[in-house]
BALOBA-1460 file (C-alpha; in Angstrom, 3 decimals):
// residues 242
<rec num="1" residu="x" x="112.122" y="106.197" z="120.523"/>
<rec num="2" residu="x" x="114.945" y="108.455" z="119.225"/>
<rec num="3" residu="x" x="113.063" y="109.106" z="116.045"/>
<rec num="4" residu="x" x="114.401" y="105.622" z="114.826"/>
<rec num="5" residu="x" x="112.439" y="102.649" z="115.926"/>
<rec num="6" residu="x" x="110.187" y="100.815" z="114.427"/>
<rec num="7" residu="x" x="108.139" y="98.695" z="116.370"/>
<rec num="8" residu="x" x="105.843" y="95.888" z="115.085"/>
<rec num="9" residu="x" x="102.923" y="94.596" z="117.116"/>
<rec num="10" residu="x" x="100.024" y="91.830" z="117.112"/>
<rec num="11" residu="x" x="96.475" y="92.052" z="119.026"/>
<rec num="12" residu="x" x="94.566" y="89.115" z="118.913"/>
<rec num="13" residu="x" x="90.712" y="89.083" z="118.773"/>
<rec num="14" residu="x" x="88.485" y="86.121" z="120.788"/>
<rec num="15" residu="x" x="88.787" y="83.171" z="118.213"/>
<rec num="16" residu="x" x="86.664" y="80.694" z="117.074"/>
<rec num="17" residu="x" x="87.941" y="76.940" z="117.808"/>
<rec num="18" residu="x" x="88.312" y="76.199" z="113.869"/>
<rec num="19" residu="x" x="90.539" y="78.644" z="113.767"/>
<rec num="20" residu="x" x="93.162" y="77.175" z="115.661"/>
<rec num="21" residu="x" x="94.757" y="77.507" z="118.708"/>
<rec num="22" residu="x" x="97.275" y="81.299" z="119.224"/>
<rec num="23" residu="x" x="99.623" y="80.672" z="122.340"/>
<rec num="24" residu="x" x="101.027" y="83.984" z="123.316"/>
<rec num="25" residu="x" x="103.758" y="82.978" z="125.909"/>
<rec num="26" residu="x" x="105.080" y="85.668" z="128.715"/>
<rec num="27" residu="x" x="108.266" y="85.449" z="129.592"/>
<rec num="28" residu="x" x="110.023" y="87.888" z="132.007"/>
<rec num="29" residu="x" x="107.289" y="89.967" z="131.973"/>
<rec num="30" residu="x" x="107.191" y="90.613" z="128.091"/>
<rec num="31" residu="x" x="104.887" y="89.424" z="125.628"/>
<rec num="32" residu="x" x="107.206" y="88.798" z="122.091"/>
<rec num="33" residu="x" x="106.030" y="85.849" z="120.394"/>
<rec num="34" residu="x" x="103.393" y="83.925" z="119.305"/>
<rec num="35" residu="x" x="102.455" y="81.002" z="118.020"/>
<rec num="36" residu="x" x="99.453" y="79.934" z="115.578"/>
<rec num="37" residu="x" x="99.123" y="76.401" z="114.639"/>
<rec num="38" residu="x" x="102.828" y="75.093" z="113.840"/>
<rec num="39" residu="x" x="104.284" y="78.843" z="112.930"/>
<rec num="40" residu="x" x="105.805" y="80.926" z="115.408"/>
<rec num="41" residu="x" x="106.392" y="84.957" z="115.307"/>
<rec num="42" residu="x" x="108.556" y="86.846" z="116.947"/>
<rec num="43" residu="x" x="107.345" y="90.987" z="117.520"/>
<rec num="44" residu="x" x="108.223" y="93.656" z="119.383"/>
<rec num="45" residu="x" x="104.700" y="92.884" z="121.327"/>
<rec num="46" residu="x" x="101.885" y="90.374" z="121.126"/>
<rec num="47" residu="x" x="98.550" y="91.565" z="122.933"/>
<rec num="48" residu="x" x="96.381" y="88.679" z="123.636"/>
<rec num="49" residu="x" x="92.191" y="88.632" z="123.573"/>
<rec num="50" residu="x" x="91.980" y="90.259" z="126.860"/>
<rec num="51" residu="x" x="94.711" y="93.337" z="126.475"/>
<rec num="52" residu="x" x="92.375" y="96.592" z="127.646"/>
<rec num="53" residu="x" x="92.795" y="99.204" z="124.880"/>
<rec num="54" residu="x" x="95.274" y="101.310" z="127.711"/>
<rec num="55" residu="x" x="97.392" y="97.929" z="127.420"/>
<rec num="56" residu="x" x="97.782" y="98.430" z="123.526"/>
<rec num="57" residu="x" x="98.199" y="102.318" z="123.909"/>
<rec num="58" residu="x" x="101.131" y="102.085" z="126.309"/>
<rec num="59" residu="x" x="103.161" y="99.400" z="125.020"/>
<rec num="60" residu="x" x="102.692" y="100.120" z="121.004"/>
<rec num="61" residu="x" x="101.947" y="103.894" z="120.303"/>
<rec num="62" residu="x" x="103.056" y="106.444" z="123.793"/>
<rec num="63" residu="x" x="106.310" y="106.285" z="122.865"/>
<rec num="64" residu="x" x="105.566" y="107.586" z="119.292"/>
<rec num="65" residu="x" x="103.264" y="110.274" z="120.348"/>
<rec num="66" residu="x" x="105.858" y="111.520" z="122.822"/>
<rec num="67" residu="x" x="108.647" y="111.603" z="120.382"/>
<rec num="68" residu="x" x="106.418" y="113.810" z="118.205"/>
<rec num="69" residu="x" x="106.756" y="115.952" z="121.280"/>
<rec num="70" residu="x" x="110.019" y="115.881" z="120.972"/>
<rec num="71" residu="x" x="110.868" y="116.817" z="117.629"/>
<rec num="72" residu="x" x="110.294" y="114.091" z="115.651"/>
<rec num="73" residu="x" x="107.462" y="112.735" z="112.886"/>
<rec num="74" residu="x" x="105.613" y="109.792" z="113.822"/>
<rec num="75" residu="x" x="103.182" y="107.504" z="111.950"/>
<rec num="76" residu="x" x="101.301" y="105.132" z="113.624"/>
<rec num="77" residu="x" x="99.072" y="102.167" z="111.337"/>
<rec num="78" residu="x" x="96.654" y="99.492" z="111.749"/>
<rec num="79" residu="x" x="96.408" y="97.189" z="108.985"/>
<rec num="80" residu="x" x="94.541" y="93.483" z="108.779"/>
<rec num="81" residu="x" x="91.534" y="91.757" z="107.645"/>
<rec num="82" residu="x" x="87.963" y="93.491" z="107.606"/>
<rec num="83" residu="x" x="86.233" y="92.531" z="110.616"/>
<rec num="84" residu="x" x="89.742" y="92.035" z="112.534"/>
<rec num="85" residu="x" x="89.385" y="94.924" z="115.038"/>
<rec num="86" residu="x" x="91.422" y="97.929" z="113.450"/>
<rec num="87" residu="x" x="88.711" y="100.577" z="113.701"/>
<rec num="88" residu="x" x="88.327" y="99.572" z="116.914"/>
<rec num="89" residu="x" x="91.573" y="99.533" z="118.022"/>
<rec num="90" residu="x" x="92.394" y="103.482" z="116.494"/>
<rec num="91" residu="x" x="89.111" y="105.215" z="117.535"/>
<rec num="92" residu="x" x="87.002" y="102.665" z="120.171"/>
<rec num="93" residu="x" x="83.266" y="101.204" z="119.629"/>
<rec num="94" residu="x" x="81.040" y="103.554" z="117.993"/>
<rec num="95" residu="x" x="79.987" y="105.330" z="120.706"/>
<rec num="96" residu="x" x="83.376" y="106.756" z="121.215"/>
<rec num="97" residu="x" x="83.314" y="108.802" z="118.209"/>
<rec num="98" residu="x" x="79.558" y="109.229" z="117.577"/>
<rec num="99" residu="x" x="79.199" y="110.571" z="121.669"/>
<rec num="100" residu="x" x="82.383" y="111.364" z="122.723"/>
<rec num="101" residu="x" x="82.301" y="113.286" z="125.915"/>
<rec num="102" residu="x" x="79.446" y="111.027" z="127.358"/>
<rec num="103" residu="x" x="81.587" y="107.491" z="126.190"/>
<rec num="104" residu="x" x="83.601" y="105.164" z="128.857"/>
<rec num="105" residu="x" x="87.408" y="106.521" z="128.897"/>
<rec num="106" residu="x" x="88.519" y="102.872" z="129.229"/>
<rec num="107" residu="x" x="87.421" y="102.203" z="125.494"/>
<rec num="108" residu="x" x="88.830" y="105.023" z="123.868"/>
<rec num="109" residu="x" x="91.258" y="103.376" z="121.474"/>
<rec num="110" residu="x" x="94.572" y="104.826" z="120.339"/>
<rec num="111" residu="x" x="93.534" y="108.133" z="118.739"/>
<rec num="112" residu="x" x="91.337" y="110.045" z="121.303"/>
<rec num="113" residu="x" x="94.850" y="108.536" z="123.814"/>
<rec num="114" residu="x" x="97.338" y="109.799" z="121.911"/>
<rec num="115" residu="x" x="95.487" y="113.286" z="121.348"/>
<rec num="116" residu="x" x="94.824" y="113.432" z="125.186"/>
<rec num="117" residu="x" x="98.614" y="112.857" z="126.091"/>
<rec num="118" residu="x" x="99.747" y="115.125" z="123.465"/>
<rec num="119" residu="x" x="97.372" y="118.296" z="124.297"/>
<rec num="120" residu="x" x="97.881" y="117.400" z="127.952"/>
<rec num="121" residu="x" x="101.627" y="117.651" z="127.237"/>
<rec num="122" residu="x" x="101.806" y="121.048" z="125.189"/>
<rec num="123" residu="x" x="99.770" y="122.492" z="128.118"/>
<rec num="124" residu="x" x="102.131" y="121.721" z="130.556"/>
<rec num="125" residu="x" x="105.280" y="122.855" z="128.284"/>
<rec num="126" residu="x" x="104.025" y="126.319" z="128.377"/>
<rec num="127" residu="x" x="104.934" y="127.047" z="124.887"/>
<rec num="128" residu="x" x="103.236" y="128.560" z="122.261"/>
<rec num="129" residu="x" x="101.528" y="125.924" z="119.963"/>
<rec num="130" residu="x" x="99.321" y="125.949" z="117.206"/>
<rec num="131" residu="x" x="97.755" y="122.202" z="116.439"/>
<rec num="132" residu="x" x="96.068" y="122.118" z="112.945"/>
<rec num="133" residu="x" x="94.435" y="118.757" z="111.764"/>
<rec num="134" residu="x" x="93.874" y="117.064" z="108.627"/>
<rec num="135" residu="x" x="91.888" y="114.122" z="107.092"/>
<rec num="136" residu="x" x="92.712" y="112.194" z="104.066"/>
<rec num="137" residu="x" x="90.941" y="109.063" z="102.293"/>
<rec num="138" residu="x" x="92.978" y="107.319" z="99.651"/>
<rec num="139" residu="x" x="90.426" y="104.927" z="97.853"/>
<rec num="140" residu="x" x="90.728" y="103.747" z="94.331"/>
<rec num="141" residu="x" x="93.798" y="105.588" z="93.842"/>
<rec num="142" residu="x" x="91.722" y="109.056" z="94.494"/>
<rec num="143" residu="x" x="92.318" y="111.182" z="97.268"/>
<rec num="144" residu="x" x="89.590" y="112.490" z="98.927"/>
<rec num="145" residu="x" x="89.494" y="115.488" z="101.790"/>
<rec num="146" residu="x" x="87.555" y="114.191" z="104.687"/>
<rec num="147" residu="x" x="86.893" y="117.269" z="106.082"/>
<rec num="148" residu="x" x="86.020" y="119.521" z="103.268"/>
<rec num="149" residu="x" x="84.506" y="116.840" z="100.990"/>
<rec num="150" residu="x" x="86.224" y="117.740" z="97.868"/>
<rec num="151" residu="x" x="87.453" y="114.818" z="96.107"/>
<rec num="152" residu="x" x="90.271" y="113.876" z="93.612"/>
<rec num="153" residu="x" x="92.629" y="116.118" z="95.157"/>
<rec num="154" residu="x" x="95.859" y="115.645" z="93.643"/>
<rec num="155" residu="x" x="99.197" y="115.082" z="95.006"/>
<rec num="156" residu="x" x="102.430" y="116.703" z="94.462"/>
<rec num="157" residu="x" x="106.362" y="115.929" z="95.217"/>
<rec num="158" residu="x" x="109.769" y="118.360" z="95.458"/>
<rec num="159" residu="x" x="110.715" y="121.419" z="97.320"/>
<rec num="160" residu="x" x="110.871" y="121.824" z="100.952"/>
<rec num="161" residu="x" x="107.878" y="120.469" z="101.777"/>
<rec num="162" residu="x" x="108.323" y="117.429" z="100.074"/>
<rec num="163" residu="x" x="105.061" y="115.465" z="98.913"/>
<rec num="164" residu="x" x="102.186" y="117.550" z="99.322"/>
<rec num="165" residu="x" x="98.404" y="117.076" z="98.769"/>
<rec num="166" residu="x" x="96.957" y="119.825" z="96.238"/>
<rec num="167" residu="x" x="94.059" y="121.488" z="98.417"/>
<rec num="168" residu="x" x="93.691" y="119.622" z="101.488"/>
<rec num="169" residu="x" x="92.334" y="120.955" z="104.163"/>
<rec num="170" residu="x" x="93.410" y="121.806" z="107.923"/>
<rec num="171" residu="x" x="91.342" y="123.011" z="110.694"/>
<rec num="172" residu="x" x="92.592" y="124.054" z="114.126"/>
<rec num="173" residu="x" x="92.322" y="122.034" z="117.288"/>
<rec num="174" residu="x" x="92.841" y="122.219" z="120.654"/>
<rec num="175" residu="x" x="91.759" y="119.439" z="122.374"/>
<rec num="176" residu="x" x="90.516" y="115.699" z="122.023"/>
<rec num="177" residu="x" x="87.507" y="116.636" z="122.237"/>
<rec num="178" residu="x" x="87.126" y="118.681" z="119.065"/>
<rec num="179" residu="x" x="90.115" y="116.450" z="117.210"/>
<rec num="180" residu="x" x="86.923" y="113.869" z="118.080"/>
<rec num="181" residu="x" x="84.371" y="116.083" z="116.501"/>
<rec num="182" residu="x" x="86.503" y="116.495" z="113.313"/>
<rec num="183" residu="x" x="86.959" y="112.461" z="113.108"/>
<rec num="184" residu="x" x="83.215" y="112.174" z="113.389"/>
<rec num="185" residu="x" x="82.661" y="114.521" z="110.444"/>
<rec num="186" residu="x" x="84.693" y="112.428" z="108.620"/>
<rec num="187" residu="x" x="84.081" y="109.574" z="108.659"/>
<rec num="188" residu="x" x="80.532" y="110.571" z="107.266"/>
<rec num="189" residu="x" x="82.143" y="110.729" z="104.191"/>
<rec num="190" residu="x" x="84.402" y="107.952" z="104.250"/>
<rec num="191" residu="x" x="83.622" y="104.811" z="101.641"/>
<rec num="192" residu="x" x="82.471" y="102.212" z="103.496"/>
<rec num="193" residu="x" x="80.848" y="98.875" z="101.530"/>
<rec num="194" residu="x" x="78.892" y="95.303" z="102.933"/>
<rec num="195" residu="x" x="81.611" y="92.724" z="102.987"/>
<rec num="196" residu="x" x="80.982" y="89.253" z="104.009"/>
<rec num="197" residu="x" x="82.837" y="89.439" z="106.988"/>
<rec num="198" residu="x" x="81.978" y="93.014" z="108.047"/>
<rec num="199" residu="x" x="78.544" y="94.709" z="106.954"/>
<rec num="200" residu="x" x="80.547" y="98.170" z="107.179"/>
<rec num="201" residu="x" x="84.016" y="97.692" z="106.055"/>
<rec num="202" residu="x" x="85.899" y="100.567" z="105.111"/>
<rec num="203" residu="x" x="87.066" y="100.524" z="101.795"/>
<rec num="204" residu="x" x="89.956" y="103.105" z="101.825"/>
<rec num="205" residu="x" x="92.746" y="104.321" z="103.780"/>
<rec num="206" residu="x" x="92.372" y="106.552" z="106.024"/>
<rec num="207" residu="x" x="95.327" y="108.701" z="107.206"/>
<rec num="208" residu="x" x="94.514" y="111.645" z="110.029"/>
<rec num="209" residu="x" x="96.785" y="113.943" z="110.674"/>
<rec num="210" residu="x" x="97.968" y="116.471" z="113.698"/>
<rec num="211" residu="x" x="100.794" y="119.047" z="112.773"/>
<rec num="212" residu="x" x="102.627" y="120.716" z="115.860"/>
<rec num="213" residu="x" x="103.835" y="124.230" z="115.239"/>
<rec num="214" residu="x" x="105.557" y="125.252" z="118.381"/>
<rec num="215" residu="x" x="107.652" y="128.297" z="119.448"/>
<rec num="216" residu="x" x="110.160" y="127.769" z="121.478"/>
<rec num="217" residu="x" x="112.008" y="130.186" z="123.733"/>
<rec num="218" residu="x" x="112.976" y="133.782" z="123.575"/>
<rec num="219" residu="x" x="114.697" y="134.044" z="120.081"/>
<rec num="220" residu="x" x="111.038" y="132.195" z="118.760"/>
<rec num="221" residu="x" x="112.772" y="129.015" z="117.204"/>
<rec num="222" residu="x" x="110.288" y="126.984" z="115.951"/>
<rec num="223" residu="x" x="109.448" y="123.068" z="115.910"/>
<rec num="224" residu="x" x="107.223" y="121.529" z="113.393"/>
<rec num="225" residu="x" x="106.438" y="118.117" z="113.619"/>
<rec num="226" residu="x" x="103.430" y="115.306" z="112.374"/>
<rec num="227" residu="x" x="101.458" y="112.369" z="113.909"/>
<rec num="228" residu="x" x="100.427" y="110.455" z="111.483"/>
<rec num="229" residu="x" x="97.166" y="108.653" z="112.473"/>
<rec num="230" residu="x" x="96.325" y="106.100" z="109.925"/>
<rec num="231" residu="x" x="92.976" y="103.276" z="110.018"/>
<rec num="232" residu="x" x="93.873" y="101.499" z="106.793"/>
<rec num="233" residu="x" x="91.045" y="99.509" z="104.691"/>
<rec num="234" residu="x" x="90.069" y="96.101" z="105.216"/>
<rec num="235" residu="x" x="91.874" y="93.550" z="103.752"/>
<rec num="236" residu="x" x="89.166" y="90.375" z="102.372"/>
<rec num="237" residu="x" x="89.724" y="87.543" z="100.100"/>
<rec num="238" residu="x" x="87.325" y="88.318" z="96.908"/>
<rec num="239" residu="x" x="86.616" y="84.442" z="97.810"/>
<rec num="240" residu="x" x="84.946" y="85.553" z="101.200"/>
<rec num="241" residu="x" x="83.590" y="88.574" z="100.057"/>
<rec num="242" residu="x" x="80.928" y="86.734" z="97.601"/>
């Protein structure tokens, strides 16, 4: 990654005849375009209907979580219609986050991944590292603590911190299993409304958050980075939402 890249990528749910045929083409062993009727788009990768949710992880999001590891901020954002597949694609079915240590591994989508690669990797570094986590809702142009519940937090911008959110909270975690707990506490509290096309759509952004504090070496240098993990709300036509 180099801290730079920015990488743009499709996933495809199973689609309904009327709505047209989606040709993803592979070519040399890449998948970088697709096409949808007579349009054609060109990404950095196109998952069809039957990429596995390891498939995504690997090809869209490792290399961001491992560049966190290596000093840099990452964000990582899924954004389309309600309905389309976004919760499902950060966090897994239901069950994931509602039963976590009893759900299948091969459905855990891209957040209970990255946090397994990135506590599996601080272990191995044999650093010391703190890992705090946070959990913000933006809806209605409020911001809203996940975690603690308050509400209408407000935000703030300048010094060395840069923009900062006015008495949002952070717990401590060590592992995906209790980032997993925190994400299920949260959500609780998240705004969630019947939509036409999704009888639970989440109605604002979501944006979870892991800071890495790590000391490094004898003369205690330290490296502070963010993974931004953000489930953003469901985009629906006011038409379709009648």
């Amino acid at each position: 990654m180099g801290g730079t890249a920015i990488r743009v990528c499709a996933r495809v749910r199973p689609t309904l005849k009327s709505s047209g045929e989606i040709d993803i083409p592979q070519r040399f062993g890449t998948q970088k375009s697709m096409s949808v009727r007579s349009l054609e788009f060109s990404l950095d990768w196109c998952f069809d209907a039957s990429a596995s949710q390891e498939d995504v992880f690997v090809h869209a999001c490792k290399d961001s979580v491992t560049s966190v590891l290596e000093g840099y901020n990452a964000a990582i954002l899924a954004y389309g219609q309600t309905g389309s597949g976004k919760t499902h694609t950060m966090f897994g079915p239901e069950g994931v986050i509602a039963n976590f240590e009893a759900s299948d591994v091969e459905e855990h989508g891209i957040v209970p991944r990255a946090c397994a690669l990135l506590f599996g990797s601080l272990a191995a570094g044999g650093s010391d590292v703190l890992v705090q986590a946070s959990y913000l809702e933006v809806y209605n142009d409020k911001l809203n603590d996940l975690l603690s519940g308050e509400r209408g937090l407000q935000m703030r911008e300048g010094g060395a911190k840069g923009v900062t959110v006015d008495g949002l909270s952070s717990e401590m975690v060590s592992s995906a299993d209790e980032v997993m707990d925190l994400l299920a506490r949260g959500n609780a509290r998240r705004v969630v409304a019947k939509m036409s096309m999704n009888p639970r759509s989440s109605r604002g952004h979501a944006i979870f958050t892991l800071y890495v504090r790590e000391i490094r070496g004898a003369m205690g240098s330290e490296m502070n980075t963010k993974l931004h993990l953000v489930d953003l709300a469901g985009m629906e036509s006011s038409k379709k939402s009648v």
